[in-house]
C-alpha positions in Angstrom: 116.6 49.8 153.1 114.0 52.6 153.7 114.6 56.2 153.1 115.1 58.5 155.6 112.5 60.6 157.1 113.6 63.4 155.4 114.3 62.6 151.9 110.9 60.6 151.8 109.1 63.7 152.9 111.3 66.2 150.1 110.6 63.5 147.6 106.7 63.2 148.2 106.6 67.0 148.1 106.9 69.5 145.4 110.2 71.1 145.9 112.3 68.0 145.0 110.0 67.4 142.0 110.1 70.9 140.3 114.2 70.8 141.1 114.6 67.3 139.3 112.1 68.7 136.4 114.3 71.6 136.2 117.5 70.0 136.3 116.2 67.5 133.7 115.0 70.5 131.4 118.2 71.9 131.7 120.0 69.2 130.6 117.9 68.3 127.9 118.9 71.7 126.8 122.2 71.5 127.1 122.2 68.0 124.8 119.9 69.9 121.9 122.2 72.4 121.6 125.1 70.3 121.8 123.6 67.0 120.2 120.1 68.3 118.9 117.4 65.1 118.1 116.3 65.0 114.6 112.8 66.7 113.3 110.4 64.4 111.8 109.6 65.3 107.8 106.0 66.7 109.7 107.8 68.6 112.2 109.9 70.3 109.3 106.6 70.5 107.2 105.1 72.5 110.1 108.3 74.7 110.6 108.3 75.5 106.8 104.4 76.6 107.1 104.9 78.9 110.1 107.9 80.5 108.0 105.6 81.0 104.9 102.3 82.1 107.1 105.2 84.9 108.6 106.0 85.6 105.7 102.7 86.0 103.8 101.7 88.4 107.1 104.7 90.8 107.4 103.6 90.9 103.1 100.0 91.7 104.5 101.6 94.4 106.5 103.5 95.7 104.4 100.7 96.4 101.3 98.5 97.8 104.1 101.1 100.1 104.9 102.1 101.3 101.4 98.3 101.7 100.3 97.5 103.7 103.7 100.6 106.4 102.9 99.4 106.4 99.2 96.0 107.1 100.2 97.2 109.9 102.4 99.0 111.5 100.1 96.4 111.4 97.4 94.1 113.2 100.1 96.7 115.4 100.8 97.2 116.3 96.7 93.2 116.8 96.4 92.9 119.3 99.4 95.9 121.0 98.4 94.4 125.3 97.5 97.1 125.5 94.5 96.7 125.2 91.0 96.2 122.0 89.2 99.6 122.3 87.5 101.2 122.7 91.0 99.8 119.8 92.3 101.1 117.7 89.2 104.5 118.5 90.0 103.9 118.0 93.3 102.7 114.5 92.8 105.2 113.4 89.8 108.2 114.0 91.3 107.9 110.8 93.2 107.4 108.4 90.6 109.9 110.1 88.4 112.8 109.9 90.9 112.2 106.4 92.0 111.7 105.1 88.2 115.2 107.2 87.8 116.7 106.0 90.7 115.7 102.0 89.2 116.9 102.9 85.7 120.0 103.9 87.3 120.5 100.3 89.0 119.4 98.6 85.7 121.5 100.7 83.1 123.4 97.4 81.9 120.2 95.2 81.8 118.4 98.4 79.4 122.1 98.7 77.6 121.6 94.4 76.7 117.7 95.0 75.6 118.0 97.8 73.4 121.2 96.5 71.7 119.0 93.9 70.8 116.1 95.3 69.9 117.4 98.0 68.0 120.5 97.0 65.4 123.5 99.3 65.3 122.3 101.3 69.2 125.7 102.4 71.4 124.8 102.1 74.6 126.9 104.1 76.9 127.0 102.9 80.3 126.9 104.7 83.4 129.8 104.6 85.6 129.1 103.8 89.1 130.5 105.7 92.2 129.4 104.2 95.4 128.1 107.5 96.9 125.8 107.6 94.1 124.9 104.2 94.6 124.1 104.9 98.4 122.0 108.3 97.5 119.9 105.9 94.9 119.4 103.1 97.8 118.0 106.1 99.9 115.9 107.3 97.1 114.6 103.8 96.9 114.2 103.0 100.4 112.4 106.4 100.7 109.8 105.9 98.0 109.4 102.1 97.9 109.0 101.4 101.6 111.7 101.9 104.1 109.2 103.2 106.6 107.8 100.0 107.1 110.7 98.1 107.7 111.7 101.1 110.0 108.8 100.4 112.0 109.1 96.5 112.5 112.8 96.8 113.5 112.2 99.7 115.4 115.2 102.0 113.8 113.2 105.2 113.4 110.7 106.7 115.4 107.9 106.4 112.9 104.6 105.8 113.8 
C-alpha cells in the first residue's frame, strides 16, 4: 500500500527528519539517565585524563596567581618612602600570622614530635573553640590563596 501524498512529501523533507532525530535524541536521553550504557576502559581512560589535564590547569592558574600577588607586593615593599625597619614589619607580618595560624591547626601533630624528640617535654595542648578555628581558616584563606578560588567561583568581586 503506498503512502499518502502527504506523509511521503513530510517524510522526504526535513521537518519529519529533524522531529524523529530529536525525538530519538530525547529518548536516548531519557534511557542514559535512567539505564546509562557502559564506558569502555578507553572511554574511562580518556575521562580520567581530561580530569587530570583540569586539574593540572586550574594548578597552573593558581601558581600564576599567587606569584603575580607576590610579585606585587614585593614592588609595592621596594617603593615604599619609609625606613627599612618599617618595611620589615610590614612584610613579616604575613608569614608570621599564616605560619601561626598553621601551628595552631597542627598543635597535636608538634605536641607528638617533640615528645619524641625531646625525653621528659609536657606538651600542653591548645584547646579549640570553633570561633577561633573560623578566624584561623580566614587567616589561611587570606594569605594562602582564597582570592583565587574567589575568582573562579565568582564569590567576590575580585579582579
Amino acid at each position: 500500500m503506498p503512502l499518502p501524498a502527504w506523509i511521503a512529501s513530510a517524510l522526504g523533507g526535513g521537518a519529519m527528519k529533524e522531529t524523529l532525530k530529536a525525538v530519538g535524541g530525547a529518548a536516548s536521553n531519557i534511557l542514559d539517565r535512567f539505564a546509562p550504557r557502559k564506558m569502555s576502559e578507553a572511554e574511562k581512560w580518556e575521562k580520567v585524563k581530561d580530569v587530570l589535564a583540569l586539574e593540572t590547569a586550574q594548578a597552573d592558574i593558581e601558581v600564576k596567581d599567587v606569584n603575580k600577588a607576590r610579585e606585587m607586593w614585593m614592588t609595592f615593599l621596594r617603593t615604599q618612602k619609609v625606613p627599612w625597619v618599617a618595611r620589615f614589619m610590614n612584610a613579616i607580618y604575613r608569614p608570621f600570622c599564616g605560619f601561626i595560624a598553621i601551628g595552631y591547626l597542627t598543635d597535636k601533630f608538634w605536641g607528638q614530635v617533640m615528645m619524641n624528640l625531646v625525653p621528659g617535654f609536657k606538651w600542653t595542648y591548645i584547646e579549640r573553640d570553633p570561633l577561633v578555628d573560623s578566624l584561623v581558616a580566614v587567616i589561611i584563606y587570606f594569605f594562602f590563596g582564597y582570592r583565587q578560588r574567589s575568582k573562579e567561583k565568582a564569590v567576590a568581586n575580585v579582579n
